[in-house]
N, C-alpha and C positions, 0 to 999 in steps of 0.2 A: 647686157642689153645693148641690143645696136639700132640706130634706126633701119628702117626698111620702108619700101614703098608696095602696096597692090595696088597692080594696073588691070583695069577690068577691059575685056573685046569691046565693051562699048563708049570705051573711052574716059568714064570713071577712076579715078584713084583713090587712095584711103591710105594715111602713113598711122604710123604705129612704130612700136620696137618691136623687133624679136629675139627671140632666146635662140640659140644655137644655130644659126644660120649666119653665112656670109655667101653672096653672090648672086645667083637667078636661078630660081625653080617656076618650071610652067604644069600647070595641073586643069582640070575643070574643077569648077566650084560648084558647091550645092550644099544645102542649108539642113540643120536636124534638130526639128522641135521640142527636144528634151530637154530636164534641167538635172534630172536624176538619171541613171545607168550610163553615164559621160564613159567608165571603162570599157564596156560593152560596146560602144560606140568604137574607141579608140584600136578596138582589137579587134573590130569587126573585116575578115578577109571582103565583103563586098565596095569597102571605101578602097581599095587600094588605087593606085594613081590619080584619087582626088582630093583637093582641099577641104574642108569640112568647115562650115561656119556654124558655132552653136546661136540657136537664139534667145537663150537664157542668159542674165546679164556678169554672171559670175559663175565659172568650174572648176573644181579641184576644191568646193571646204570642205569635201568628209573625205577630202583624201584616197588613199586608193586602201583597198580590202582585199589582200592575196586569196582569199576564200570564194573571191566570186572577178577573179581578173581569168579573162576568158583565154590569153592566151598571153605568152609571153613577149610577144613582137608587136608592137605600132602598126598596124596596119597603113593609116593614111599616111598622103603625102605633108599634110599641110595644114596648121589647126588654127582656126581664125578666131579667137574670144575677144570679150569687152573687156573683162579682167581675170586674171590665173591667180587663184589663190595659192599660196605659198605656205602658208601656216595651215593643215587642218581642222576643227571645230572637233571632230571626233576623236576624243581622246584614244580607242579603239583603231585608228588606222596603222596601217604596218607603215607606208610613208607619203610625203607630200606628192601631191603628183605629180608636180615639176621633176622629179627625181627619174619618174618612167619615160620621160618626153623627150630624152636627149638624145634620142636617134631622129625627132622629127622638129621642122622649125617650126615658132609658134608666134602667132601675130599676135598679139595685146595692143590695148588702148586706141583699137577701132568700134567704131558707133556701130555695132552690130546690124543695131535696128533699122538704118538706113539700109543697110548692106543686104540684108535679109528680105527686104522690101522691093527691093532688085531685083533681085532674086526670084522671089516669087510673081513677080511681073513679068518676068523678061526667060524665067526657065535658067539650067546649070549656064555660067558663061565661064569661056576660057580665059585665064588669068593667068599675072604672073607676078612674081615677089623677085622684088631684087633692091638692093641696097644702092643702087644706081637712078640719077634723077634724071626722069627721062619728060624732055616738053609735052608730046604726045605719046601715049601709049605704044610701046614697040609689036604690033601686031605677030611682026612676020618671028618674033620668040618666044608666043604662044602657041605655036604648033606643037601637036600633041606628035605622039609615034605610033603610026598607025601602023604602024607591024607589030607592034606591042601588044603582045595575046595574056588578056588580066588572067585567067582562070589557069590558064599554064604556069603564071608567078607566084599562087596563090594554095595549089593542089598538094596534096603530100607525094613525096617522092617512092615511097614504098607501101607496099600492102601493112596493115598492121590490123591487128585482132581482141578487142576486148568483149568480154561477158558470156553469159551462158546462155543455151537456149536455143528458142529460132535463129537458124542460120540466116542471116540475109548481108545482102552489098549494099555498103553505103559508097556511092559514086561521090567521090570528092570535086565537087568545082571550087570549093574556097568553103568547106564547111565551117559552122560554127560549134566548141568542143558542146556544147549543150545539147545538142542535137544526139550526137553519139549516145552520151550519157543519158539522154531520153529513155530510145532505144531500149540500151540495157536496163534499165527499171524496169520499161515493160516485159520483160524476157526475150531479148533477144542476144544472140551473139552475133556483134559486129563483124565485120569483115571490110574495111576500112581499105580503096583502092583509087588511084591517081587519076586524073582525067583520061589520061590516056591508054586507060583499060578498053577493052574493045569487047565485043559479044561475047566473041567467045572466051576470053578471058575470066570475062563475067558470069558463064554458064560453068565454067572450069571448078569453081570455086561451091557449086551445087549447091545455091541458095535457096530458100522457099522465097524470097521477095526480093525485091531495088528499090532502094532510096534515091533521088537524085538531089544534094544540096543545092542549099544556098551558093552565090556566087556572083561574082561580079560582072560587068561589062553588058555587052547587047549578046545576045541571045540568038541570034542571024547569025552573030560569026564565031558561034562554036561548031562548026561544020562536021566534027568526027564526033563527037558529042552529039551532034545529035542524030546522024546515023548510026551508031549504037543504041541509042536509044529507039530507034525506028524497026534495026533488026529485033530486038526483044520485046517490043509490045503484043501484046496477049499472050506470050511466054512466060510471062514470071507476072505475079503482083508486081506494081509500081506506083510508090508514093515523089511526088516531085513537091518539093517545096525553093518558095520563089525563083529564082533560079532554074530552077529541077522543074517548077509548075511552068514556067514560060517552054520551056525544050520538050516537056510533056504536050503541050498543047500544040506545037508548030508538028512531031511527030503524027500528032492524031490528024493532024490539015488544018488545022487553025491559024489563025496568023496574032503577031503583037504586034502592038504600036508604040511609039514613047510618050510617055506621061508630060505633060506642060513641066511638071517640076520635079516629079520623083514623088514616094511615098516613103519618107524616112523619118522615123520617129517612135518613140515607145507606148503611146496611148491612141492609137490609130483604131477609131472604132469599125466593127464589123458586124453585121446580122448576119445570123444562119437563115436561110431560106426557108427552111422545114419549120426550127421551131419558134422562129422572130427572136429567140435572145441573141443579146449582142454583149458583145467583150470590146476589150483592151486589148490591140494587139501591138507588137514590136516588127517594125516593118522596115525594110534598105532598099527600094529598087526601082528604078528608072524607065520600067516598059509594062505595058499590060496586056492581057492576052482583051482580043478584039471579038466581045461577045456577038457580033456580027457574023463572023467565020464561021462559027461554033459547027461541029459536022452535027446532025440532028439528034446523034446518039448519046452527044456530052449533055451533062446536068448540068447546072449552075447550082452551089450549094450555096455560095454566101456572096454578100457583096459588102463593098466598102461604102459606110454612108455619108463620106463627105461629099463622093463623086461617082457612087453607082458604079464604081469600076469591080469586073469579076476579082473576085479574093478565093472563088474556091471551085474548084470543079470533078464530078466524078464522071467518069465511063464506064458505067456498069457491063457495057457488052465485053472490053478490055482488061476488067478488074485492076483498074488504074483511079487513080486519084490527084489533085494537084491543089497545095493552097497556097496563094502569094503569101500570106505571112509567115512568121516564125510559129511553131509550133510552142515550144516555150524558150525562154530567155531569162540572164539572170536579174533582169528590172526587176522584173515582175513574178521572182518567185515563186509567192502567195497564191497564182492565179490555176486553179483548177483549166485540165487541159485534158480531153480524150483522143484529141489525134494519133498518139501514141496507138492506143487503144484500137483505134480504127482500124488502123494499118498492120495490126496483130491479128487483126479478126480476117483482115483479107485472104491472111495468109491458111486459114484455115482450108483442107481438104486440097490441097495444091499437089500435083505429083510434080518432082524438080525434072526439068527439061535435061 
């Protein structure tokens, strides 16, 4: 344990130790309302180049659980807690979770709450951790790299194929494996391809439908991403979830905006428009599509009831679909889910283009 310093753009600091870190890393910060699914979190592809503050006052006592660790790489840059447990409580874990964190630095013994407070006041700010004591905040080494394309760091590098069934493309922007695994429960066979599949690539592979994942960054500057997606609409079913729903809706002429703070968190409530129930959902994302745009022909299916922001949208005339949240996830196991469902039914009576 070393000390370290976070300097916040607004001229804020907060010392603490960290684990495995010596020097300066510059990230955006932004905050996630969880106490439980901390792995899911930690391996989530849409945190990559940001720090992550939890707002729960202690992570890692039930340790990590190989049977629901969503992937094997750290995702974020940068993990900000109040305290990192070291010992687990669960006699059942396979190990501590300091043990998975030594690819990423970790801030302990910061007041979270204040930090989080900030946060949500002020929206993600650019930050930076360095073990260097600086009078003022060093502005000009919080520059981020704006040629740095998240969704390219994030995407898998080769086609790959699991399950039987409906053929369909799942378009990787930074999926999460749960998603896939969805999927094939429901009967489908995946077809699992890099962002940088193009239409035709897409059409090559003679799918009945398109998934578009989850994924990181703004959604503007996926440009070839979303003219693929713009050649293919009313050509195949397409289901867009977060990520995939924001590139779905700017294709149909919608536009998004960005959210005050992001919606990250595992208990993110939602109504269905149709039938008034609402759920739990697991949510990562920083922009919202702008029910104002909406072309006349899109639905609104659900909304988010913290802040009436759209969560779900369909195009009947396009046979297209888009939900900002996760479909399912491994917090929330338990949690009865038909989206799967939906987007299998889409695919009914389709001849492949």
């Amino acid at each position: 344990m070393a000390k370290a310093t976070l300097y916040l753009e607004n001229g804020q600091a907060f010392q603490g130790e960290v684990l495995h870190y010596t020097g300066e890393l510059a990230c955006e910060l932004v905050f996630v309302n969880c106490g439980i699914g901390y792995q899911d979190v930690l391996t989530d592809p849409s945190f990559v180049g940001q720090g992550v503050v939890f707002t729960a006052p202690i992570i890692g006592n039930y340790g990590v659980d190989n049977s629901v660790w969503d992937d094997n790489s750290v995702r974020l840059s940068l993990l900000v807690v109040q305290e990192l447990a070291r010992t687990p409580s669960n006699f059942q874990a396979d190990a501590p979770l300091p043990e998975r964190l030594k690819a990423v630095p970790v801030l302990t013994g910061v007041d979270t709450r204040v930090l989080v407070k900030l946060l949500r006041d002020n929206g993600p700010m650019r930050a930076l951790l360095s073990d260097k004591a600086y009078a003022t905040p060093p502005l000009e080494h919080m520059k981020g790299d704006e040629t740095f394309n998240a969704v390219q760091a994030v995407t898998c590098r080769a086609p790959m194929t699991t399950g039987e069934g409906r053929r369909v493309v799942l378009l990787d922007l930074g999926t999460r494996a749960a998603i896939a695994e969805g999927l094939v429960n429901a009967g489908c066979q995946v077809v699992r391809l890099p962002a940088t599949a193009t239409a035709a690539d897409i059409l090559a592979e003679r799918p009945e439908g398109l998934v578009l994942t989850n994924g990181p960054g703004d959604p503007r500057r996926c440009e070839s991403v979303l003219d693929t997606v713009k050649a293919l609409l009313g050509k195949l079913p397409i289901w867009g979830i977060s990520l995939g729903h924001e590139l779905l809706a700017l294709a149909a002429g919608a536009q998004v905006t960005r959210l005050p703070y992001g919606h990250r968190g595992n208990s993110l409530p939602v109504q269905d428009a149709a039938t008034r129930h609402i759920r739990a959902t697991v949510q990562n994302h920083a922009f919202s599509v702008d029910e104002r745009s909406l072309p006349t022909t899109a639905m609104v299916t659900s909304r988010n009831l913290n802040d009436g922001t759209v969560e779900g949208l369909d195009y009947p005339t396009l046979n297209a679909r888009g939900t900002q949240y996760f479909p399912s996830s491994v917090p929330l196991p338990l949690q009865k889910t038909n989206d799967y469902d939906a987007f299998v039914a889409m695919l009914g009576g389709n001849v492949n283009a």
